[in-house]
N, CA, C and O of each residue as an XYZ file, in Angstrom:
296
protein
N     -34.243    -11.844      9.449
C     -33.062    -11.030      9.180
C     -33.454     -9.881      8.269
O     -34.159     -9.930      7.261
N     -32.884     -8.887      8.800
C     -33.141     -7.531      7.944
C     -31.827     -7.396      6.995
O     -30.641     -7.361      7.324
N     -32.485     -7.327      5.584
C     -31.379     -6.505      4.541
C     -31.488     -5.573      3.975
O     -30.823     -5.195      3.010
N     -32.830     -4.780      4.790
C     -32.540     -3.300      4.493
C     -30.892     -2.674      4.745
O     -30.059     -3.153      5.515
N     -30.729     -1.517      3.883
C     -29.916     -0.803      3.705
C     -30.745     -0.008      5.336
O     -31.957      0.051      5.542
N     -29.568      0.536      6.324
C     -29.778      1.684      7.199
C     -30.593      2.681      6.352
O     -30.622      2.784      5.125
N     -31.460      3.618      7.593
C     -32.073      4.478      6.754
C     -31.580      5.516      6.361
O     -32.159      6.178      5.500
N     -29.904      6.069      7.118
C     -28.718      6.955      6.913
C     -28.306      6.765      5.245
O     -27.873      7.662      4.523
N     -28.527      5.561      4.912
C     -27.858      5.249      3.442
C     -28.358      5.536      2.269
O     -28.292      4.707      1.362
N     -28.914      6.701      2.099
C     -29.340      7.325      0.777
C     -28.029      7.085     -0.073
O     -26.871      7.122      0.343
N     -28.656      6.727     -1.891
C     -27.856      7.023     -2.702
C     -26.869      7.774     -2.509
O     -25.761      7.297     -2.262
N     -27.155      9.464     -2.609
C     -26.001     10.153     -2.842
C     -24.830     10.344     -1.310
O     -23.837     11.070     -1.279
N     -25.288      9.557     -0.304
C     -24.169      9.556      0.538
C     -23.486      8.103      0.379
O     -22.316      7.994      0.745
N     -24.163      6.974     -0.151
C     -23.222      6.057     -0.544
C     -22.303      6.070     -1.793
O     -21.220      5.486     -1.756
N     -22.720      6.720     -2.881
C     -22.164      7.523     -3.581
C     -21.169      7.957     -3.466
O     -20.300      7.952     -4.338
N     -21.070      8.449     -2.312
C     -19.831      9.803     -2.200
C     -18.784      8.533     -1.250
O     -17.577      8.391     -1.441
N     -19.298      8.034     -0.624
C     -18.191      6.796      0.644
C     -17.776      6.213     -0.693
O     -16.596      6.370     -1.008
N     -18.771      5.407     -1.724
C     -17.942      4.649     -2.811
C     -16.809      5.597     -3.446
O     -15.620      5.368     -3.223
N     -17.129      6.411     -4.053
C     -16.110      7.672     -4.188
C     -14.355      7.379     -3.360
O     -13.295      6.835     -3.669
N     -14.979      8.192     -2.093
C     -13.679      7.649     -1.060
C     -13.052      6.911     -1.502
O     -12.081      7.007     -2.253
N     -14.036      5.297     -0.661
C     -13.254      4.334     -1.059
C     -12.412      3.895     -2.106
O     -11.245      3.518     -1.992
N     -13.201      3.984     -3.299
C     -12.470      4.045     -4.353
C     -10.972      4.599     -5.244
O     -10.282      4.053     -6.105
N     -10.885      6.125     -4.459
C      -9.965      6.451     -4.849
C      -8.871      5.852     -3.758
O      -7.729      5.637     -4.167
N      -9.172      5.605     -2.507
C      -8.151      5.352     -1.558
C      -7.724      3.721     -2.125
O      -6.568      3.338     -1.943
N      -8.469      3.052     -2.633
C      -8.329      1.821     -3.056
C      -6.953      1.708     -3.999
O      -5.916      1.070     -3.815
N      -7.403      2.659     -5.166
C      -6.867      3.299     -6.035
C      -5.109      3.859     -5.951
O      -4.167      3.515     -6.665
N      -5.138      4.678     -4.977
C      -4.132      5.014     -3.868
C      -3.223      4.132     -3.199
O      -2.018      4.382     -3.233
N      -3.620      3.229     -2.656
C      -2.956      1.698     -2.387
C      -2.227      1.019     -3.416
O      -1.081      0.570     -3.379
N      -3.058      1.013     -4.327
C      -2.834     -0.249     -5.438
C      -1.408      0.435     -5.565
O      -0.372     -0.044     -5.105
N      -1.540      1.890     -6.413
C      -0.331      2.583     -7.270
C       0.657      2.725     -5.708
O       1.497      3.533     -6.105
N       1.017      2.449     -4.316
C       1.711      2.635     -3.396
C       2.522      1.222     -3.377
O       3.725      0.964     -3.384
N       1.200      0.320     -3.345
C       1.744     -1.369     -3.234
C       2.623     -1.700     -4.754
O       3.759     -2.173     -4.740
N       2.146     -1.482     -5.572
C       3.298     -1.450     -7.319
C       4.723     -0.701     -6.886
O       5.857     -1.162     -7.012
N       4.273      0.771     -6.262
C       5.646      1.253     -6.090
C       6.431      0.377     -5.441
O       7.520      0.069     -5.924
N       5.898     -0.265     -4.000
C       7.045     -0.890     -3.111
C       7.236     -1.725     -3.723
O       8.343     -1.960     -3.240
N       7.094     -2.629     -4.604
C       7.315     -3.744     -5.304
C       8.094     -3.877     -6.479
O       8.863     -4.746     -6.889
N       7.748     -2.933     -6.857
C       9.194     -2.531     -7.876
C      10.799     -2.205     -7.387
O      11.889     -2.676     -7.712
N      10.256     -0.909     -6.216
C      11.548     -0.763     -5.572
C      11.527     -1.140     -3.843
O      11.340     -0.228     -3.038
N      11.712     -2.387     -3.442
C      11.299     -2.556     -2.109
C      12.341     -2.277     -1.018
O      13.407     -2.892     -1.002
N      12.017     -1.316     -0.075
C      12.915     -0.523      0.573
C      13.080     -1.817      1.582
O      12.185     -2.614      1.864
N      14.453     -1.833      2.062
C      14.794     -2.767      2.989
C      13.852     -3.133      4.559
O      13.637     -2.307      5.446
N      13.458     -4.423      4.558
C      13.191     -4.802      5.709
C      11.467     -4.042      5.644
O      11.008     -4.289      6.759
N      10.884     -3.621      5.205
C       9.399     -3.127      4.776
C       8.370     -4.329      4.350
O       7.325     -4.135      3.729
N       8.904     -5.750      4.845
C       7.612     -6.647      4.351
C       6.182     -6.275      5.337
O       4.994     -6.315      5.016
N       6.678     -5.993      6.339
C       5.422     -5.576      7.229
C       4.767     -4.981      6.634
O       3.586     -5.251      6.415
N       5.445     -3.904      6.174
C       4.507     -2.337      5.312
C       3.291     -3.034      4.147
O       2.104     -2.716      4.076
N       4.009     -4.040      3.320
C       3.397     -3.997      2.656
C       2.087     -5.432      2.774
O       1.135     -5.493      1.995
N       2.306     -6.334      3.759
C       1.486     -7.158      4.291
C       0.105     -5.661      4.366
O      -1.017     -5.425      3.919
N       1.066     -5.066      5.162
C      -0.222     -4.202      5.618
C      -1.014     -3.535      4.693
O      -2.112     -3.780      4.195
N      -0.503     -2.966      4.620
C      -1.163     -2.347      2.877
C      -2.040     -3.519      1.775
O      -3.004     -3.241      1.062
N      -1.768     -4.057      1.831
C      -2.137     -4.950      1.128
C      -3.715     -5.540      1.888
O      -4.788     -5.736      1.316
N      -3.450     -5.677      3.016
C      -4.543     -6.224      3.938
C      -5.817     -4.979      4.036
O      -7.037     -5.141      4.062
N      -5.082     -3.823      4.074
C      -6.075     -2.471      4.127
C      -6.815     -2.613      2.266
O      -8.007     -2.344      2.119
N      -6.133     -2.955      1.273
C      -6.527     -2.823     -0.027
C      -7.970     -3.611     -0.044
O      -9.082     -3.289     -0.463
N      -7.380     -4.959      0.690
C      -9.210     -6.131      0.398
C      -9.546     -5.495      1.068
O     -10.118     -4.654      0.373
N      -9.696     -5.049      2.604
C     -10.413     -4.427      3.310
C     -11.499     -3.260      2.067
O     -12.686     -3.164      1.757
N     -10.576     -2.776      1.812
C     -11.860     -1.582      0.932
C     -12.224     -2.385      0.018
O     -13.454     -2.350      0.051
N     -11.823     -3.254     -0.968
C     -11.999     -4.355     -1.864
C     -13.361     -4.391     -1.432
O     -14.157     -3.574     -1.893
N     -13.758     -5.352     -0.497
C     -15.021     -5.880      0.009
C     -16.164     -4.705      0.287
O     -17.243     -4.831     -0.292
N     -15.901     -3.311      1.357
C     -16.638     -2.643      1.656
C     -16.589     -2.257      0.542
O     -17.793     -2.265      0.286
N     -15.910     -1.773     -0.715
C     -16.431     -1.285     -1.967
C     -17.922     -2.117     -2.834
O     -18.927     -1.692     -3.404
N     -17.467     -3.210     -2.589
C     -18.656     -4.468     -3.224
C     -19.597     -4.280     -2.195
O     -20.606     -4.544     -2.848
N     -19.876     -4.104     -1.434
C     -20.724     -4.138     -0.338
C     -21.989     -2.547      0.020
O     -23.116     -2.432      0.499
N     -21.052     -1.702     -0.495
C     -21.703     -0.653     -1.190
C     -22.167     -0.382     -2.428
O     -22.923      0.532     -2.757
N     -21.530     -1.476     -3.304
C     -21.917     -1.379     -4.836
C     -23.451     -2.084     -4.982
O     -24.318     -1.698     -5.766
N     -23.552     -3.043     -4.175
C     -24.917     -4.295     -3.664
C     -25.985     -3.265     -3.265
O     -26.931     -3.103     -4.034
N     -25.901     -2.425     -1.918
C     -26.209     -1.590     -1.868
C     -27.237     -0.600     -2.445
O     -28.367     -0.220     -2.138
N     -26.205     -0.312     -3.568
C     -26.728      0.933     -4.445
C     -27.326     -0.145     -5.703
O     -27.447      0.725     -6.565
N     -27.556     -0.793     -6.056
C     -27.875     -1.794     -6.990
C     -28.049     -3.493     -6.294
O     -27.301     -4.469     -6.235
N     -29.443     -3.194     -5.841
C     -29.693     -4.666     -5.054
C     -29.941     -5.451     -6.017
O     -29.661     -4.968     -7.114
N     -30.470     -6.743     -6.030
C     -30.814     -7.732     -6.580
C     -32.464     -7.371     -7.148
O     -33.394     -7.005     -6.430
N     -32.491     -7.546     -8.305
C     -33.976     -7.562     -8.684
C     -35.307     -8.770     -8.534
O     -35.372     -9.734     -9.296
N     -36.379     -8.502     -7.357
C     -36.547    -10.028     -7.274
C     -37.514    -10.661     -7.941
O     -38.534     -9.978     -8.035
N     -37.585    -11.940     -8.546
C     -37.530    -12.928     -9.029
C     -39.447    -12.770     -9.509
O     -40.004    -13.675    -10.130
């Protein structure tokens, strides 16, 4: 099994996707608080969803963080 990183995945372009991700993560969180404070009628879907898109970047965020900072070996 290969755990090379692709050879597309230089630092400064994972960098910039963590970036993304991050703020869109970011973006969610403060959207999912709003609906939850004030939850507009009949919107549980909305926020299942939202919520499901949040781990989604959750994980690919950690997964790029591994990435850019592998394990040092032993």
């Amino acid at each position: 099994m290969n755990d090379s990183p692709p050879p597309c995945a230089d630092d400064s372009s994972l960098a910039s996707r963590l970036a993304v991700l991050s703020t869109e993560h970011r973006d969610l969180d403060a959207i999912i608080a709003q609906i939850t404070v004030a939850p507009p009628a009949g919107d549980d879907l909305l926020l299942r969803r939202l919520k499901k898109r949040k781990l989604l970047l959750k994980d690919r965020i950690a997964i790029i963080q591994h990435l850019m900072d592998p394990d040092e070996p032993a």
